[in-house]
C-alpha positions as CSV (number, residue, x, y, z in Angstrom):
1,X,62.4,105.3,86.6
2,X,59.7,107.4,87.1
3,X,58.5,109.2,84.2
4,X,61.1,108.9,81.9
5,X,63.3,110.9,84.4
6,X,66.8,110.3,83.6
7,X,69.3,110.6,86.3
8,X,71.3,113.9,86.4
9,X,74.7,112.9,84.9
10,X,77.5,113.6,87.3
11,X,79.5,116.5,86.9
12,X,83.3,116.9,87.4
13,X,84.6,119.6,89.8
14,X,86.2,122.4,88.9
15,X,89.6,122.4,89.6
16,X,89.0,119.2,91.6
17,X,91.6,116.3,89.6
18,X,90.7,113.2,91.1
19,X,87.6,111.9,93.8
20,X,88.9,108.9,95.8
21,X,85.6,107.3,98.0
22,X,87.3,105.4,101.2
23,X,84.5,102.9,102.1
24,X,83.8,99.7,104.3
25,X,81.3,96.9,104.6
26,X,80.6,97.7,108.0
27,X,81.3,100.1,110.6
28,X,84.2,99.5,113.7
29,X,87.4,98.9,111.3
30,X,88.7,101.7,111.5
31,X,87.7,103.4,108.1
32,X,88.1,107.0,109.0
33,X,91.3,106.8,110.6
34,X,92.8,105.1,107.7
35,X,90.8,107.6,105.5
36,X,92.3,110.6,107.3
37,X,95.8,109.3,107.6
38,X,96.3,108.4,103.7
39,X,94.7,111.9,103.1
40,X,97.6,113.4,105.7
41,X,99.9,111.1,103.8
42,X,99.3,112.3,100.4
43,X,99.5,116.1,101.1
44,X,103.0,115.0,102.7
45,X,104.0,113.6,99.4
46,X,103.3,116.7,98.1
47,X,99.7,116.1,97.0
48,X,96.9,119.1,97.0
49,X,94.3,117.1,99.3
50,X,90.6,118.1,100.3
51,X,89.0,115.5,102.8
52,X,85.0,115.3,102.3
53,X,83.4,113.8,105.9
54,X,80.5,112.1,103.8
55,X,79.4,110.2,107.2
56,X,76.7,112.0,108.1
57,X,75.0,110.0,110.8
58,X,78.4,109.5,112.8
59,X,80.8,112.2,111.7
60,X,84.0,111.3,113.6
61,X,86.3,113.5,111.1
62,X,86.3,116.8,113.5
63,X,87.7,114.7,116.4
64,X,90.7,113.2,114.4
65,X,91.7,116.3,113.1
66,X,91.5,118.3,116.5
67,X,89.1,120.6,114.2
68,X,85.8,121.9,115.7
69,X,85.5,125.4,114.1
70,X,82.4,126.0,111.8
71,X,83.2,127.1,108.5
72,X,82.6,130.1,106.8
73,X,79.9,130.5,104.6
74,X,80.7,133.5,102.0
75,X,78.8,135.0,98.8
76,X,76.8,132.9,96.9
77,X,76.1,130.4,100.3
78,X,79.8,129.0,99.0
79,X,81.3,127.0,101.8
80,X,84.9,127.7,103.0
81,X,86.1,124.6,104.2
82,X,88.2,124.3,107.4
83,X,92.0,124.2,107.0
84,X,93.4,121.5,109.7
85,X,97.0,120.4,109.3
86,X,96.9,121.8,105.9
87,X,94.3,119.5,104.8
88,X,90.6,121.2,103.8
89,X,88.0,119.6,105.7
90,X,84.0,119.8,105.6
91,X,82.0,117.6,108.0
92,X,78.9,117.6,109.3
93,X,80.5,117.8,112.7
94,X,81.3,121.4,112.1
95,X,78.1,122.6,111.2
96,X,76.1,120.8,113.8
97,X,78.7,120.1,116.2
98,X,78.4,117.9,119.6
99,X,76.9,114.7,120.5
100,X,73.0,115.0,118.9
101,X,72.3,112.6,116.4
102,X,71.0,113.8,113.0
103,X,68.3,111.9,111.8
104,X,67.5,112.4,108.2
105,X,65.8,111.5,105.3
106,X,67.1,110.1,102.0
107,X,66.5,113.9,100.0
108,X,67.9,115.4,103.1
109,X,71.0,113.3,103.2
110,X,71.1,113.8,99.2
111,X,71.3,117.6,99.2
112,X,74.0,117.4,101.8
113,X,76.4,115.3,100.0
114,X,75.7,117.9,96.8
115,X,76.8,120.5,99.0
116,X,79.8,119.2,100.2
117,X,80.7,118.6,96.6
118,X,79.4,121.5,95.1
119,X,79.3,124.4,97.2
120,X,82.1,124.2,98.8
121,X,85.3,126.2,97.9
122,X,87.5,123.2,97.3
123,X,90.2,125.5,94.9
124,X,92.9,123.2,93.3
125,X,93.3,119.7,94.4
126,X,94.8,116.9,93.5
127,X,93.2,114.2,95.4
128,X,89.4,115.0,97.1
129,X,89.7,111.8,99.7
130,X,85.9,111.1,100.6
131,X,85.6,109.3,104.0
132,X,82.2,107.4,103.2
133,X,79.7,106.2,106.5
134,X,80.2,102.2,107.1
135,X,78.3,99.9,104.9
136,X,76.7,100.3,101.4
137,X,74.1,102.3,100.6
138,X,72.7,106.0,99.4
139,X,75.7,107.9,99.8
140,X,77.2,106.2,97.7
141,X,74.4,106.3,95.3
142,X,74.4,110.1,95.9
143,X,78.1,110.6,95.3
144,X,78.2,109.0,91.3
145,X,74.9,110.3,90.7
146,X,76.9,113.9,91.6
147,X,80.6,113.4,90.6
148,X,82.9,111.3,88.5
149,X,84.2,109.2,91.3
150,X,88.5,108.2,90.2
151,X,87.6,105.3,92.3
152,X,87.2,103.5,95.5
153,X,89.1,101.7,98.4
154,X,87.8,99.2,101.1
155,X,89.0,99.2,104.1
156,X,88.6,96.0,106.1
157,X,90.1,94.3,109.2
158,X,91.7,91.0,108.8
159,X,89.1,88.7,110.6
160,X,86.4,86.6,108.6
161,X,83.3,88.2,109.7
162,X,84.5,91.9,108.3
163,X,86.2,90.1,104.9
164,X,82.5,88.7,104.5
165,X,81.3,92.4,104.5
166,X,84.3,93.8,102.4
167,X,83.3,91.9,99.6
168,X,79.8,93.4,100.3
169,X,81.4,96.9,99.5
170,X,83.6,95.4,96.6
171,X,80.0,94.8,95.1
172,X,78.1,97.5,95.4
173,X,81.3,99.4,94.0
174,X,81.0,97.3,91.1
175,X,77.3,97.3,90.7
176,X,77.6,101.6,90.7
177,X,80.4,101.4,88.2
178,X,83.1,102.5,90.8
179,X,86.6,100.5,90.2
180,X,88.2,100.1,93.5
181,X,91.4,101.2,93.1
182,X,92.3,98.8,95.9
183,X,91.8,96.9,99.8
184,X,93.7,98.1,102.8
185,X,93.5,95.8,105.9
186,X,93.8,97.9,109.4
187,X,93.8,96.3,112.6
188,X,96.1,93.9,111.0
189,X,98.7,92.1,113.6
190,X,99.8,93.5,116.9
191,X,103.7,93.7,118.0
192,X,103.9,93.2,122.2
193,X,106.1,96.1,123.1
194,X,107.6,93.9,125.7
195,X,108.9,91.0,123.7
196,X,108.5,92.4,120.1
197,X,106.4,89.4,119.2
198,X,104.0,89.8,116.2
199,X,100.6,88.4,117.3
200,X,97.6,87.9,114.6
201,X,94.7,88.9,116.7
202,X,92.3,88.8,113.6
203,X,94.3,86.4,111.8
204,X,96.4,89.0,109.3
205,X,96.3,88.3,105.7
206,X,92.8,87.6,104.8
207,X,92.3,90.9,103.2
208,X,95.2,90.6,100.6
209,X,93.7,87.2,100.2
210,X,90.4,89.0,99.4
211,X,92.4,91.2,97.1
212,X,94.0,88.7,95.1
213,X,90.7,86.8,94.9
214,X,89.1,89.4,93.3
215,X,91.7,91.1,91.6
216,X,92.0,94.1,93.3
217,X,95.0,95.8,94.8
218,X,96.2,95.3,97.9
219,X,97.8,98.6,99.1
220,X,98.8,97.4,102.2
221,X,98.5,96.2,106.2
222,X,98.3,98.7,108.7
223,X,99.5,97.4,112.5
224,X,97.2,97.2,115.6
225,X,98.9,100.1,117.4
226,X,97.7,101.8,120.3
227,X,99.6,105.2,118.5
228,X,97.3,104.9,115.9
229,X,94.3,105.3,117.8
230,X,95.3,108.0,120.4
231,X,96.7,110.0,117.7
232,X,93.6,109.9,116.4
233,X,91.8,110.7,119.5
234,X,94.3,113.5,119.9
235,X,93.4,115.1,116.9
236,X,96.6,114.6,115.6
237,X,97.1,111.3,113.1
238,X,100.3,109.3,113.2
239,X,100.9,110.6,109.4
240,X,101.7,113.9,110.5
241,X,104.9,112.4,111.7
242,X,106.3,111.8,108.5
243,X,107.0,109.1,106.5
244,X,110.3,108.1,108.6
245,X,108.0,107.3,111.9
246,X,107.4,103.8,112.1
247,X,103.6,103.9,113.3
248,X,103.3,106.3,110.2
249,X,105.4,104.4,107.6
250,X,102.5,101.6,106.3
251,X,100.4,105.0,105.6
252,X,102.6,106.5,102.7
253,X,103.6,103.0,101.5
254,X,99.4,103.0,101.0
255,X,99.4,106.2,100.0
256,X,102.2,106.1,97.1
257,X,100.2,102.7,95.7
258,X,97.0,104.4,95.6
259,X,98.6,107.6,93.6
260,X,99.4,104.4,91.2
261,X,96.2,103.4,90.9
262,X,94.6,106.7,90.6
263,X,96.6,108.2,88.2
264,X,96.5,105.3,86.2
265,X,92.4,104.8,86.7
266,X,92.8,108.8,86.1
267,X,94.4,108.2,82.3
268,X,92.2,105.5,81.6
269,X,89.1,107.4,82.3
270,X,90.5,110.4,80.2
271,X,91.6,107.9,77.3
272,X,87.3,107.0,77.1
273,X,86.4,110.3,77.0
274,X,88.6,110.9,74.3
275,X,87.4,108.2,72.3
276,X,83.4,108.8,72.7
């Protein structure tokens, strides 16, 4: 470091109880779809849930929750996040909505993920879900450098090429002190609505493989379903249907094992400070 500068040390949020980071290798599995259905999922199971769009570059939050409003920005420039389906939202898609592309600098990108964190009116939560953009890199850097993250999950499809670059975000979680709190493989198999046949397209299985290989939890598959997608493109997620809706169900099976592993990764973390 420069100078003898030490890093600002993060800072809990007020109110806030845990910071989940929902992250991928790469982009194209599907990351923000499960990232916004778990965070659906949670509030359904009774959780107090805040969803953080920390994708700046390719903010596809707004269009899955149907939500295109700008928020409100009240005394003090505190943000008022958007309430969609119950769930408070901030994305970059509400503040510079449409199609341009936002081309930023590192500081830039830095003082916008402090923002979200920091300025915005989060109240009491349970569970801040952060949807992090595909692949590794300086959000991530900028998120633990800001907040005490609970932990991580990796989202990855089943197919080889996308396993290679889950491990890739299994790493740079562990190199940044993140635990993952566990791997969810979307896009997993594909049941033919005609014959009810399950058919692997990407081969299903690798990510719990990858899992158990690196000792991580595996919190779950979630089926190639064409629901899935156009509830997403809708603006309204399968989750919203409840856990009893079948495209819905493998979301709050996920959901309930990552409350596990949070809260547990929640006590442990408290149990340290204790001790120090």
């Amino acid at each position: 470091m420069a100078h003898g500068h030490a890093m600002p040390a993060p800072v809990a949020l007020p109110g806030v109880s845990k910071i989940v980071a929902i992250g991928s290798g790469k982009g194209g599995v599907g990351k923000t779809t499960v990232a916004v259905n778990l965070a659906i999922a949670l509030m359904k199971l009774g959780q107090r849930v805040g969803l953080m769009d920390a994708d700046i570059y390719g903010p596809n939050v707004p269009l899955m929750m149907g939500s295109s409003q700008q928020p409100a920005v009240g005394p003090g420039n505190i943000i008022e996040p958007n309430l969609t389906h119950g769930l408070k939202t901030i994305s970059v898609g509400y503040i510079s909505p449409g199609d341009k592309p936002l081309v930023m600098r590192g500081p830039m990108l830095h003082q916008i993920i402090r923002q979200f964190l920091q300025q915005v009116n989060w109240g009491e939560l349970d569970y801040l879900i952060v949807d992090l953009p595909p692949g590794t890199g300086d959000v991530v850097i900028s998120l633990v450098q800001t907040v005490p993250l609970t932990g991580a999950v990796v989202v990855s499809t089943p197919s080889d090429v996308s396993l290679e670059d889950a491990r890739k975000a299994l790493a740079m979680f562990a190199q940044v002190n993140v635990e993952v709190l566990g791997i969810v493989e979307n896009m997993s198999h594909f049941t033919c609505p005609h014959c009810h046949h399950e058919i692997d397209i990407f081969s299903r299985g690798g990510a719990e493989r990858t899992a158990q290989q690196f000792n991580v939890p595996f919190l779950g598959s979630i089926e190639l379903v064409p629901a899935i997608r156009e509830g997403g493109d809708r603006g309204l997620p399968v989750a919203l249907a409840g856990p009893k809706s079948p495209h819905a169900a493998a979301f709050y099976s996920a959901a309930q094992k990552l409350m596990e592993q949070a809260e547990a990764a929640a006590a442990r973390a408290k149990d340290v400070i204790e001790i120090q």
